[in-house]
N, C-alpha and C positions, 0 to 999 in steps of 0.2 A: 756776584749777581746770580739771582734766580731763575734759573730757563722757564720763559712765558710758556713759550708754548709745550713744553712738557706740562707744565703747570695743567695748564687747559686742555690738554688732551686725558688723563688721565680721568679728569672729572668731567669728561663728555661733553664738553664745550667747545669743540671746531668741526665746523661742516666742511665748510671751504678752506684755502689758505693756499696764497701763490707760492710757488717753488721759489725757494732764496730767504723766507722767513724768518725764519729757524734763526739761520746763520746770520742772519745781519743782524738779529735784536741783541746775537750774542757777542758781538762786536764790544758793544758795551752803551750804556744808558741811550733812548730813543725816545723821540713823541710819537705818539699816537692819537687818533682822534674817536670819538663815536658821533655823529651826530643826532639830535632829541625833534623831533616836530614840536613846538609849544603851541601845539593844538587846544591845551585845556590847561588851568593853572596845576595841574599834580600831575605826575608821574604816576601811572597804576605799576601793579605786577608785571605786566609784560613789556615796561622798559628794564625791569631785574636782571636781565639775563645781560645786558647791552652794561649796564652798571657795573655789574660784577665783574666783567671781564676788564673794563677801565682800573676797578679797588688791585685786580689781580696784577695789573700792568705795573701800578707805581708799589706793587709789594712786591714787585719785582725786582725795583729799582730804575723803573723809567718814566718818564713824564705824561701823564695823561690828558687829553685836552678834550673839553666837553664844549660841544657846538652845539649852540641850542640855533634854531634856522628861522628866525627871527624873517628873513625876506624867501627862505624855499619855503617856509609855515606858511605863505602868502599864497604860496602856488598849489601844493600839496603834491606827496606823492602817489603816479598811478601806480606802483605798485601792488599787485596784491588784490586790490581795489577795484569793485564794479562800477564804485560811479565817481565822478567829481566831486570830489569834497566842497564843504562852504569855505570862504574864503574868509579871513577874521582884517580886522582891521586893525591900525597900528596901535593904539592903546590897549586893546586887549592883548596882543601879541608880548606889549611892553609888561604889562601885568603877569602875562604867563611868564616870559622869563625870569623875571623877578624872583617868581613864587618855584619854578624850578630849582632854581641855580643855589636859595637855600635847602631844597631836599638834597640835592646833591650832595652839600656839604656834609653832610652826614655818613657820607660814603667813602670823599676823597679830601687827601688833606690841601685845602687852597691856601693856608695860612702861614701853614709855618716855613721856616729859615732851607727847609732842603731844596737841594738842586733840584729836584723832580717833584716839586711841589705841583699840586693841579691848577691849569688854568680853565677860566669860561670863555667862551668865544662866543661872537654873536654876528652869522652873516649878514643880516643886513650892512652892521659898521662899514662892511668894504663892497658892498652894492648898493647901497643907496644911493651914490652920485657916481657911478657907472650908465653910462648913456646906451641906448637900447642899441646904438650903430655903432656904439664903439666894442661893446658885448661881441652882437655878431660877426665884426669884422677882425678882433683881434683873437678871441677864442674859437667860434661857429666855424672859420672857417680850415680849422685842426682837427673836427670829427664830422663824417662824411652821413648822410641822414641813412644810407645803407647800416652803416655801422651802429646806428642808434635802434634802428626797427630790428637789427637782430637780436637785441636782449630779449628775455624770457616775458620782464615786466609789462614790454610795449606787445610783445606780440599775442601774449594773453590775452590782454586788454583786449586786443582790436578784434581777436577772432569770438570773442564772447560775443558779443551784438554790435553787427555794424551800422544796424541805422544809431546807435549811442554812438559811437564813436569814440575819440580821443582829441580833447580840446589843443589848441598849439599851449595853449598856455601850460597844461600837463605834459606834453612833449618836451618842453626844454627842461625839465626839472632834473633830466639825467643831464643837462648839459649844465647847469648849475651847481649842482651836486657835485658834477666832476671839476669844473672849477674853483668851489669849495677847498676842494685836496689839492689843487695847484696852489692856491694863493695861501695856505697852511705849511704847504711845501719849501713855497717861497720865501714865506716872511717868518714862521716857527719852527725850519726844521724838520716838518712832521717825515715819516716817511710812511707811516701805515694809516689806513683805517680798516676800523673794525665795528661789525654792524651784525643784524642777522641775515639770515641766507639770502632772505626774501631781494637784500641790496647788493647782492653781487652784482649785477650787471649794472649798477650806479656807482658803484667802488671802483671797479677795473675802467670804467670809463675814466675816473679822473687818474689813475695812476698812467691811461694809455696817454691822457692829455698831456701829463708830465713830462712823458717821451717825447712824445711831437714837439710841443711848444720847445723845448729845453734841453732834450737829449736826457732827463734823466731816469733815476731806479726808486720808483716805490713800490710798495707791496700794497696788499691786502686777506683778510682773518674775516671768516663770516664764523658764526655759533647757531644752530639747529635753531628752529622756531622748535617752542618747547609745546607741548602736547601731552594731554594726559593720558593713562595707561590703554583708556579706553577709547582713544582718540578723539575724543574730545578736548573743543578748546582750550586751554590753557587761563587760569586767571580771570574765567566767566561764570559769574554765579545765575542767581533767577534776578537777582538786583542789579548785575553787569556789572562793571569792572571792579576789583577790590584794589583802591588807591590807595598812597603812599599818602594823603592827608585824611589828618585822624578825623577831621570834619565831615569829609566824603564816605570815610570806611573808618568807624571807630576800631580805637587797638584791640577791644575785646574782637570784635569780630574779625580782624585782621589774625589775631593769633587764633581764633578758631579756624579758617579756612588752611591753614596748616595743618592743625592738628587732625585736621578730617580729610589728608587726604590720603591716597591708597597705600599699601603696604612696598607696593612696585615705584610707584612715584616715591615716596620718600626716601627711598633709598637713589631715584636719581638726583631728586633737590639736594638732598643732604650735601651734594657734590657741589648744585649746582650755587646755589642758593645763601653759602653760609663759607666762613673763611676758617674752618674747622682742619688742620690737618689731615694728612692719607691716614697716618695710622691710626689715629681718635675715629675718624669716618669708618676706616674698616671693620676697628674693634666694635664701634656702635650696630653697625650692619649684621654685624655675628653675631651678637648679644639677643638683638632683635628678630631674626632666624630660628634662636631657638626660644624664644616666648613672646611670638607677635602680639598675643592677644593683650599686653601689658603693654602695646604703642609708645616704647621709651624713643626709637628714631624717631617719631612723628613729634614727640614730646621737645624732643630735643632740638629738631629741627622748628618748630614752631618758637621756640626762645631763643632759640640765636638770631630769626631773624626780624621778630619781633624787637628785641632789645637793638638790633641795628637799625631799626627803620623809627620807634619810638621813642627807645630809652628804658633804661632799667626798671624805673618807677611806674613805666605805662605798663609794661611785661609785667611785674607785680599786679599789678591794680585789675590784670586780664584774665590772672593765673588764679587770683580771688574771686575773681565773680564766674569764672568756669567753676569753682567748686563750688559756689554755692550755689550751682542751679543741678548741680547732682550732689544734694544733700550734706555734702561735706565742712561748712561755714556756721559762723557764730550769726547772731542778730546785728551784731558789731560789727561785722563784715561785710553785712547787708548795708549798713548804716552811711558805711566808707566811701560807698560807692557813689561816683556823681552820677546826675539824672540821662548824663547818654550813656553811660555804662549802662546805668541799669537798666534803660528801656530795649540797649542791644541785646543783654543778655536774656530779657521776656518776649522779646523779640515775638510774636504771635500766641502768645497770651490772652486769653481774652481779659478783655477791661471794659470795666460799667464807669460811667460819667454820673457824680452824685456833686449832689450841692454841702459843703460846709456847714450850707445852716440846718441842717440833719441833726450836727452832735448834741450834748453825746447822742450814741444811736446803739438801738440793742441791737446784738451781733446778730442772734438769730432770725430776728426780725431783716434786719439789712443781707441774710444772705441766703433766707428763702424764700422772701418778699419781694425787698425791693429790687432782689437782682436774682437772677435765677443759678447761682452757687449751687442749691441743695432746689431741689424739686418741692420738700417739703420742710413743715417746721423740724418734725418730729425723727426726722431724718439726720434734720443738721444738729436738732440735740444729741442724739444716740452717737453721734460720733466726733461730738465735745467729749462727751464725756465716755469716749475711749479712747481718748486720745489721738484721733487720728487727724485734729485740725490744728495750726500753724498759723499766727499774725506775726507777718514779717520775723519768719522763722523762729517764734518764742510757740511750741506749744500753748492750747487755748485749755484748761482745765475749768473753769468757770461758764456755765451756761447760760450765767445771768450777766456776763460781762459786757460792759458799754463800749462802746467805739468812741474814743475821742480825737481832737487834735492835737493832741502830745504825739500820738502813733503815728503821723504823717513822717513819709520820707521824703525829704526835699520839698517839705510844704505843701503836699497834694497827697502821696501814694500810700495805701495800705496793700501789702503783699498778701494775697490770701493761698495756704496750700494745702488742699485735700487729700490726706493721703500721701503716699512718696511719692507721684510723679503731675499732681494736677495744678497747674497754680491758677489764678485769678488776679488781676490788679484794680484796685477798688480807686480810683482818681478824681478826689474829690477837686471844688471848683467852686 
């Protein structure tokens, strides 16, 4: 077996972690849990960090067990958090987990023949016909309301605005939460969870409920909330969250927010982010030290986890259409591309709305006329014809050339690029 938690130390993944850890994973194979809120059908980036340490658990050799909170999703956690979340209802909830538990897969093995195969859990299954007096009288009455107001999470909350307050319903969510790891405990063995820092004082409460109720020993592993170099949030763009569904967050864009991020960050993602070895990680690190400006860690870190989150063919199809918006691609290239690739990668481009029944249409006319491309005609001829104009990445040499609908991509788009760095999208309709 592989020692977890050197695993995770190494690569700057443990903030917290009870004393006894260490030595009992290394006993030999163990469950572990992370729990997911199925607040929204996808996973963004900043459940990554909580994943990764699950993929690190069973490449460990121990069983990891994914709790999506199907009845705490109901409550939500304060945590962290200024105000009460909305509350979802049971079919949305059932749809979120659904749509989870296949991202996951992607991570952990749920299928195959090994012992430490992953499982999904779903709290509601074992509190939905828990009665609200059976709840308080056989768990409530094992952790004292003293004991609950000292965590960080509750006391933050309340001292921020007391005419907000803190509803009862967000108050017992540590006491669910910690029940969660008892009845884990109970029925699969679990002996650990592991979560980010933010849940230590919801972690340690179910392992103290363990003690109490049962007399026994679990642990708990928190990992940093990740931050960027410049402290800024983690996994926040101007569009907010970059998701794990390529619907939400196309792969193009998904491998670009990798590739662009800082030179200091990449080298702690590379750790965090990706199931790369110490020594490949190290050597990449020192490579990229001595010629950042060639972004091969970011390169690299952007494909590995790219290809874990979409697949090889998506990381392909992402890695083409970044080249062809810095000149490096065929027309062919361009051609490959489906229509949400390509609109992520023009992503604020200007584009003119023209009617079909235009063609054919002379270029010049359509691009100092009907749309304001070139200011003038005599502008947009003089640099036809010196080359410096591009339809859909074919050089334009002909002044007198027609715009048809053979040149449509994906049945509407003409790509227009002035120059090396100006494009235009011409979307016919």
């Amino acid at each position: 077996m592989k020692n977890f938690v050197e695993e995770l130390r190494w690569r700057g993944m443990i903030q917290d972690i009870m004393p006894g850890t260490e030595e009992k994973l290394m006993e030999g194979p163990k469950a572990a849990y992370v729990g997911i809120d199925p607040t929204a059908d996808s996973l963004h980036i900043g459940h990554l960090v909580s994943v990764m340490i699950l993929k690190h658990f069973q490449n460990c050799g121990h069983k990891p067990i994914a709790l999506v909170g199907g009845a705490t999703g109901m409550i939500g956690d304060p945590s962290m958090k200024s105000a009460e979340r909305n509350l979802l209802d049971e079919e949305t909830l059932n749809h979120n987990v659904a749509c989870i538990k296949a991202q996951l897969g992607r991570f952990l093995d749920f299928d195959s023949d090994a012992p430490n195969k992953a499982e999904l859990v779903n709290n509601y299954d074992w509190m939905k016909d828990y009665s609200f007096i059976n709840f308080i009288r056989d768990i409530g009455k094992h952790i004292t309301v003293n004991y609950m107001m000292a965590k960080d999470s509750v006391k933050k909350r309340l001292s921020r605005d007391s005419s907000e307050g803190m509803s009862f319903t967000e108050f017992s969510y540590q006491l669910m939460q910690g029940y969660d790891f008892y009845w884990l405990w109970k029925n699969k063995g679990c002996v650990l969870q592991l979560g980010g820092s933010d849940q230590w004082g919801n972690i340690t409460t179910g392992s103290e409920l363990i003690r109490r109720m049962d007399g026994g020993e679990a642990f708990a592993l928190t990992c940093p909330l990740i931050r960027k170099a410049d402290g800024t949030k983690f996994g926040k763009t101007e569009k907010g969250n970059i998701w794990l569904d390529a619907e939400r967050t196309s792969p193009y864009e998904f491998y670009q927010f990798w590739l662009n991020v800082s030179d200091e960050d990449a080298e702690r993602y590379i750790k965090i982010f990706t199931m790369l070895d110490r020594d490949t990680i190290e050597t990449a690190i020192a490579a990229h030290r001595e010629d950042p400006g060639r972004r091969e860690l970011q390169k690299l870190l952007a494909k590995e986890i790219t290809i874990m989150v979409h697949g090889q063919d998506e990381y392909d199809k992402a890695l083409k259409a970044s080249q062809i918006l810095f000149g490096k691609a065929t027309a062919d290239d361009l051609k490959s591309l489906d229509e949400r690739t390509f609109l992520s990668v023009f992503d604020g481009v200007p584009q003119y709305r023209l009617s079909k029944e235009l063609f054919p249409c002379d270029i010049i006319e359509t691009l100092a006329v009907t749309t304001d491309v070139f200011p003038s005609k005599g502008e947009c001829r003089k640099m036809i014809q010196g080359g410096g104009v591009s339809i859909n990445k074919e050089k334009v040499s002909d002044a007198a050339l027609k715009l048809s609908g053979e040149m449509l991509l994906d049945g509407k788009y003409i790509l227009i690029q002035k120059g090396k760095k100006n494009y235009y999208i011409l979307n016919f309709e």
